[in-house]
N, C-alpha and C positions, 0 to 999 in steps of 0.2 A: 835754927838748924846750924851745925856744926861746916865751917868750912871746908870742906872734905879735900879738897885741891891744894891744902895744908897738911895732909894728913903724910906721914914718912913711911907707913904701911900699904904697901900700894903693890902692887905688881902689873905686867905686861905679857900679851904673849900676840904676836905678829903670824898672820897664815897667810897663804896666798890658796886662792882654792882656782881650780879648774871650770870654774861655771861664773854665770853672770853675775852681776848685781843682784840683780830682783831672784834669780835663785835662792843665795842664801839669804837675802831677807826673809823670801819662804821659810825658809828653814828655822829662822827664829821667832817666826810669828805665827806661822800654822800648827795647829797642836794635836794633828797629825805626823808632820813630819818632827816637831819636836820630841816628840814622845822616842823616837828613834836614835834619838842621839844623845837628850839632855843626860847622861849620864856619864861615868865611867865605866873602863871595861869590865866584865863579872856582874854587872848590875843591870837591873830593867827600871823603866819608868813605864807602867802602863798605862795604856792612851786614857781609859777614861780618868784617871789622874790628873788630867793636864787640862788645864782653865785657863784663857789665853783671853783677858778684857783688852786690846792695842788701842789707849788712849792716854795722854796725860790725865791722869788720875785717875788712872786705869787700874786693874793688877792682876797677874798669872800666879799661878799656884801647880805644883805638879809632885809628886812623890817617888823618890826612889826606890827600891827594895835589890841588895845586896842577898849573896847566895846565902848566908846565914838566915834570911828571912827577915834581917831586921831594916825598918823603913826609916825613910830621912827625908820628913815633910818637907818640900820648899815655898815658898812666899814674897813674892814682891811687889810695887807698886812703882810704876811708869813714869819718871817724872820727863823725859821729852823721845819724843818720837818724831819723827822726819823720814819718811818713807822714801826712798828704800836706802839711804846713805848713813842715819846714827839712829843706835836705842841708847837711853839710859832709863837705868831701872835701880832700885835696892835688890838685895837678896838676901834673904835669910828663910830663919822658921816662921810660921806662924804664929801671930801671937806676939813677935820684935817689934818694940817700938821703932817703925820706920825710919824716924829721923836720927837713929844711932846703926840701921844695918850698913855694912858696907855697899856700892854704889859699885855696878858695872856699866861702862860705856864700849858699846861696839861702834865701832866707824866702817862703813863700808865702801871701798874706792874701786870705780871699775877701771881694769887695767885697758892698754890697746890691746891687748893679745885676748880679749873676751874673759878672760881671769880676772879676779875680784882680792883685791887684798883686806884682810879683814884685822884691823888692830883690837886687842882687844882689853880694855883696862881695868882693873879691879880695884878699889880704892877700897881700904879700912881691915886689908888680912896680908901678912907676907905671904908671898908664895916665891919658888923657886922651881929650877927642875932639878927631880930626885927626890923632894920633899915627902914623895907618897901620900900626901891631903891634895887641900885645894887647887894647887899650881899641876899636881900632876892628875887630878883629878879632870879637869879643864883640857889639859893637852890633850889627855884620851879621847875626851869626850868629842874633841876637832876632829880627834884621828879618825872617829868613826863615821863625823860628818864626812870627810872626806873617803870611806869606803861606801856610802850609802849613794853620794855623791856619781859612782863610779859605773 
């Protein structure tokens, strides 16, 4: 398996959310509430879409569909889990050989003020803001944590 912590393709995006720790761990591990947010805006994921295994060598699986109608499998496998403070996971389609998808790590820090800052790292795609793919794809999809949040 490729050293991914080497990898110069990588991006970041930092949130602070309004709710606790184990909130948004909820958030990324119930697939219920995932079904609610893992997307960007204009798109749905519908819930029975969304397959949620939370274990090292585990894996989720859940599908987008964009107002065009057209869908965008997703697929990944858990490589550590530590409840309720970090995931890492692959992400891709179904069918990618895992040991080449890129790799997201969430960190979750509870703040004093009951706020929860959540890092959140993508390793193996640039992303930026403004980019209109992944990177902005990803900020949405917070934003919407953060309205469902509300």
């Amino acid at each position: 398996m490729p050293d991914r912590t080497t990898q110069e393709k990588q991006f970041t995006i930092i949130r602070v959310f309004d709710a606790p720790r184990e909130t948004i761990w909820h958030a990324w591990t119930d697939p219920d509430e995932a079904s609610r947010w893992w997307h960007p805006r204009e798109v749905v994921t519908p819930r029975e879409s969304v397959r949620i295994d939370l274990r090292v060598g585990g894996s989720y699986e859940y599908r987008m569909i964009a107002p065009d109608n057209s869908e965008y499998p997703t697929y990944g496998e858990y490589l550590e889990v530590v409840e309720p403070e970090r995931l890492k996971f692959t992400w891709g389609n179904p069918g990618d050989l895992q040991a080449e998808a890129p790799v997201i790590t969430v960190t979750l820090v509870q703040l004093a003020d009951g706020k929860t800052e959540m890092t959140f790292l993508l390793e193996g795609i640039d992303g930026q803001p403004g980019d209109d793919n992944v990177y902005d794809g990803w900020d949405q999809a917070f934003a919407i944590l953060v309205e469902q949040l509300a």
